[in-house]
N, C-alpha and C positions, 0 to 999 in steps of 0.2 A: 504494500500500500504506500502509495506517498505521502511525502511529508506536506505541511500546511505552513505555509508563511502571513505572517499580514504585511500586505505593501501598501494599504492606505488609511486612512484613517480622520476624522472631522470632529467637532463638539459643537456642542451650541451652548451658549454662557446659561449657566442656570438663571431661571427668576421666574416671573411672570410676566408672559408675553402674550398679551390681550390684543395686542393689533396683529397676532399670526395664529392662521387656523395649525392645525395638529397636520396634515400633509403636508402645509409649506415647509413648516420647521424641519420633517424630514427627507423632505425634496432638496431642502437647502444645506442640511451634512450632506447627504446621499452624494450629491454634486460636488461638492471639496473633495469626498472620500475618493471621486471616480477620479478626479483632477489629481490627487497628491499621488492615487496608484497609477495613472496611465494606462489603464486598461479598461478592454469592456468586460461586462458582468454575464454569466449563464441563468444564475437566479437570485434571486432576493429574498432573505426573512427577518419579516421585519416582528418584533417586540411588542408588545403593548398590554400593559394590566389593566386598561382604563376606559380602553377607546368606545365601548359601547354603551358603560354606565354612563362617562363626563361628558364627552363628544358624540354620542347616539350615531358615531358612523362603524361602521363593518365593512369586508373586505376594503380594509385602510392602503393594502401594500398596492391594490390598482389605482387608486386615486393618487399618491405618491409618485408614481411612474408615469401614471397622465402631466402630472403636473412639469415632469423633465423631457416631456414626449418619449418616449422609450414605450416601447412596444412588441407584444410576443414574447417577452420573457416570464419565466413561473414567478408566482410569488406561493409565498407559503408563510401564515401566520402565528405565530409561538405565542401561549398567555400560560405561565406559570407563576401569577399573582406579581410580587415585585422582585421575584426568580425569573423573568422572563426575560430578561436580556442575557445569560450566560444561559440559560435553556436555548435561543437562539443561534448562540454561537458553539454550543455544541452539538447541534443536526448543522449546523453550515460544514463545520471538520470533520461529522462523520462523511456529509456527502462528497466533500473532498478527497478524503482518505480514503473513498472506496474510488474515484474516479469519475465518478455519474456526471461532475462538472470542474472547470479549471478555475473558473475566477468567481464567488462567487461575492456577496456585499450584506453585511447583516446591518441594520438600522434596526435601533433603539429612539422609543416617541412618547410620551405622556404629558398630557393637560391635564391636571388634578386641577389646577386652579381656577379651569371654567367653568368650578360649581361653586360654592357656598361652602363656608368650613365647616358646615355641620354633616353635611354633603359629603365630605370628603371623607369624614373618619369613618361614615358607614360604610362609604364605598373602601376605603382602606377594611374595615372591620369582616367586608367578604371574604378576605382570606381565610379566614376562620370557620367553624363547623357552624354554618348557620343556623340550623337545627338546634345546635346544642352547647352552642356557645354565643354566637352573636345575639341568637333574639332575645337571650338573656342579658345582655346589656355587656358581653364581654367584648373587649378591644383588644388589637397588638401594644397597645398601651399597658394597657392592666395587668396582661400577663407579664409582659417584662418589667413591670415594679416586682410584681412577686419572684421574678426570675431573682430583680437585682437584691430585695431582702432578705430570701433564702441567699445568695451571695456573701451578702458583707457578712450576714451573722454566720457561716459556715467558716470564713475565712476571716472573723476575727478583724473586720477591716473597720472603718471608718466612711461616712460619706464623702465625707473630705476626697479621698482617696479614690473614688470612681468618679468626685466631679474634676479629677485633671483630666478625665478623656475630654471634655470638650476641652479645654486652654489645651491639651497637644492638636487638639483636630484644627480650631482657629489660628493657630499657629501654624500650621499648613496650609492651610486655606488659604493664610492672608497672599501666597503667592501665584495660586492657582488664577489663571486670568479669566478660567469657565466659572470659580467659584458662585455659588449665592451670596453670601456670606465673606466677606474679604477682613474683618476688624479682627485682629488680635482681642484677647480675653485677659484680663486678669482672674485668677484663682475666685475672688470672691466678686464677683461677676455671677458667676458659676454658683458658687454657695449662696448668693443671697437672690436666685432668680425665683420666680413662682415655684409653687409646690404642684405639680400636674399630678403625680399618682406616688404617693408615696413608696421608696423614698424618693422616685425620680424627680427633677425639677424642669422646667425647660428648656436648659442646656443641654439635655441630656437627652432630648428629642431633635430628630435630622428632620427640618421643614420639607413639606410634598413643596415643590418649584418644578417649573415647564422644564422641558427639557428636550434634547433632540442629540444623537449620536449613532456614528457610523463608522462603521471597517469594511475593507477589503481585505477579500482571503482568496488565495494561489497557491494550487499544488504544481503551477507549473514553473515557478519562479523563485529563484532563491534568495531573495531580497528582504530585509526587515526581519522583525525576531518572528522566531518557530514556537507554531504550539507542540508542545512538548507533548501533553496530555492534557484529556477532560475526564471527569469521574462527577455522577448525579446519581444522590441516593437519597433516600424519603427517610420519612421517622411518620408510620401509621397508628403510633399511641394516642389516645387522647392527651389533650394536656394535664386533667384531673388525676390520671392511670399512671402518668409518669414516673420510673423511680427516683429520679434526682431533678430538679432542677436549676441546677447549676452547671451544667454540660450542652454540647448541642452536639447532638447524637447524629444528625443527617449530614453535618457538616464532617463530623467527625469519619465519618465512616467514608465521605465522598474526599477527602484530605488525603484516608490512607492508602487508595485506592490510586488516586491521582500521583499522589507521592513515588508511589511504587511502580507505578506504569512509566513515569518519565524518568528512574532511576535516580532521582533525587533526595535527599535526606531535608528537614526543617533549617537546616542548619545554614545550607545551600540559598536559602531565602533573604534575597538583596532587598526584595521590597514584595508589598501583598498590600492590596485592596479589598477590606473586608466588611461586607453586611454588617454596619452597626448605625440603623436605623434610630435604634436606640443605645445609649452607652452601652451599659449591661450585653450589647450582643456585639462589639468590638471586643470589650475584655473575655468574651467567651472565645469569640471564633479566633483569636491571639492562641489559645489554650487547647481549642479546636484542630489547628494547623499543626500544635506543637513548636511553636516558635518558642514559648516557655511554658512551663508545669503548670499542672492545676494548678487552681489557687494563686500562682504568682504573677498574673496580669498585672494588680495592684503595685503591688513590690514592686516589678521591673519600672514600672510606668513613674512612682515616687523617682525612683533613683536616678535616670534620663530619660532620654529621646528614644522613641522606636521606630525601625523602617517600616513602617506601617502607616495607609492613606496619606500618603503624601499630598493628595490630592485635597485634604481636609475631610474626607469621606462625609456620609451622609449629613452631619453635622453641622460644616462648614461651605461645603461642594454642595448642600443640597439630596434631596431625596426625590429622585426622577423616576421611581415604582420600577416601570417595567422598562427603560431604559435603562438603568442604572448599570446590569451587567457591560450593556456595551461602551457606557463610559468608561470603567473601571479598565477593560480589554486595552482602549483606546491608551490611557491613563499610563498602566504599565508600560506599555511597549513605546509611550516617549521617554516616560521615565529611565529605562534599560539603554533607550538612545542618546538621552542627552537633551531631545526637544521639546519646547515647553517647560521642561523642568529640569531641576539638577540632573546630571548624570548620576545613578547610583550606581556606588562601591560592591561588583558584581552583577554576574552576567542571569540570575535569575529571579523570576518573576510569578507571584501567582495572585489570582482573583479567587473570592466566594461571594456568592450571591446566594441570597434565601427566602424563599416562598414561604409567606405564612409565617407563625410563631416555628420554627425549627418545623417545617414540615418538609421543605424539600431544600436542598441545597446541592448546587453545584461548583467544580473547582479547577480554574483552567490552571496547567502550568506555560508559561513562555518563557522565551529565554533566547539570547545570542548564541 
């Protein structure tokens, strides 16, 4: 089978973008991505958690292509909640890797914010077992306070100490030019912001912001970094059934999986882009990856800086649902090159993205 490169790539600055409908925005990556790879496309899959609850449109990836006149080419749609961007880019590498096509282009798209915030959280809260947990009034919020309080009291922490994940993430952010969010944080910034669910505060929530992002991918071209591996594995417990909550089991297992296939150790990880929509699932999928032990997310993070969302991730960067995988793709492989951002110390790279409270996660490796 062949190998997968990405040779192009686009973002669109995160926020709210009310003067563009949801195809412009990914007509207008899709268009940079085609421009920075030089090539033409065999198919296109495009991403989207949202596009028929916020935007009431379907089959989005023809209206996209109408809009760049392109014509006859497949589209093919991926919604695996705000897992739908690294779900996307991993059927674009299988289709690569078996050969069925040489060039193809995955775009990442979501307007959360062409509804209403009340709007938003229900339609965020569909990730969840609607039956038996949304219509009870349960959110990705709610759960992940109880993730983060069974946390700190397991490992003995402080709140203090989960609120420097947002001052590291805005401290990233602040150089990210797609960022949301660009201002640096002081520490009590973070400690003295609203209380949203206990113990969580508002820092400690990544904002839904529009968003739009695109790659190309070539098995026929040796150019730009190589996906090493992808590895997508579910967690079908309920949340109530679970035995720990302090882990994230679907990441976990999609990490070891990915890890192993691309012959890479944790160790080997220059930089990683990880699902932390909310604090509490950064310091997880950190522990997740194995970048450090249970329980020492906190501890490392007191002591310094970690390669980790460079990009400011969800927090700083914004929370784009079902694009966010293809940012983060994008994200890494400037990062490994140099463009857009620092070069980072080492040649590899990986992404997680997660569906749901820990219901599905997937884990690309890349790398020079």
């Amino acid at each position: 089978m062949k190998d997968v490169y990405i040779v192009g790539g686009a973002l669109y600055p995160a926020g709210r973008h009310y003067d563009k409908n949801l195809d412009d925005m990914a007509a207008i990556v899709l268009d940079k991505a085609l421009t920075d790879a030089k090539t033409d496309i065999d198919a296109v899959f495009v991403a989207s958690s949202t596009t028929e609850l916020a935007n009431k449109q379907q089959i989005l990836g023809a209206y996209i292509l109408e809009s760049l006149g392109i014509d006859k080419v497949p589209v093919f749609r991926v919604e695996n909640g705000d897992g739908s961007g690294s779900a996307a880019i991993a059927l674009a590498y299988y289709a690569l890797r078996s050969e069925e096509y040489n060039c193809v282009a995955v775009v990442g798209v979501d307007k959360p914010n062409d509804v209403l915030s009340n709007q938003q959280q229900d339609i965020y809260a569909t990730t969840l077992d609607t039956y038996f947990e949304r219509y009870f009034g349960f959110t990705p919020l709610s759960l992940a306070a109880l993730m983060a309080k069974t946390y700190l009291k397991k490992y003995e922490y402080k709140y203090e100490d989960l609120a420097r994940w947002a001052v590291l993430m805005h401290a990233h952010g602040a150089s990210n030019p797609y960022a949301y969010f660009k201002r640096p944080i002081k520490l009590e910034d973070a400690l003295n912001s609203e209380l949203v669910s206990e113990p969580l505060r508002l820092y400690d929530v990544g904002p839904l912001a529009d968003g739009a992002a695109a790659a190309v991918l070539c098995n026929n071209r040796r150019e730009g970094p190589k996906i090493y591996s992808t590895a997508t594995a579910t967690n079908t417990t309920s949340f109530n059934s679970r035995g720990e909550y302090d882990v994230l089991y679907s990441l976990q297992e999609a990490a070891r999986q990915a890890l192993n296939k691309a012959g890479i150790t944790p160790r080997d990880i220059a930089t990683a882009e990880v699902h932390d929509s909310f604090s509490i699932f950064g310091v997880l999928a950190l522990e997740g990856l194995g970048i450090v032990k249970r329980g020492g997310a906190l501890a490392a993070l007191r002591e310094g800086d970690l390669p980790v969302n460079l990009s400011g991730g969800f927090k700083s960067r914004g929370n784009m649902l079902g694009a966010t995988g293809v940012y983060q793709l994008v994200e890494v492989a400037w990062q490994l090159l140099g463009k857009e951002f620092k070069r980072v110390d080492g040649n590899y790279g990986v992404i997680h993205s997660m569906g749901g409270v820990d219901r599905i996660s997937t884990v690309v490796v890349l790398g020079l």
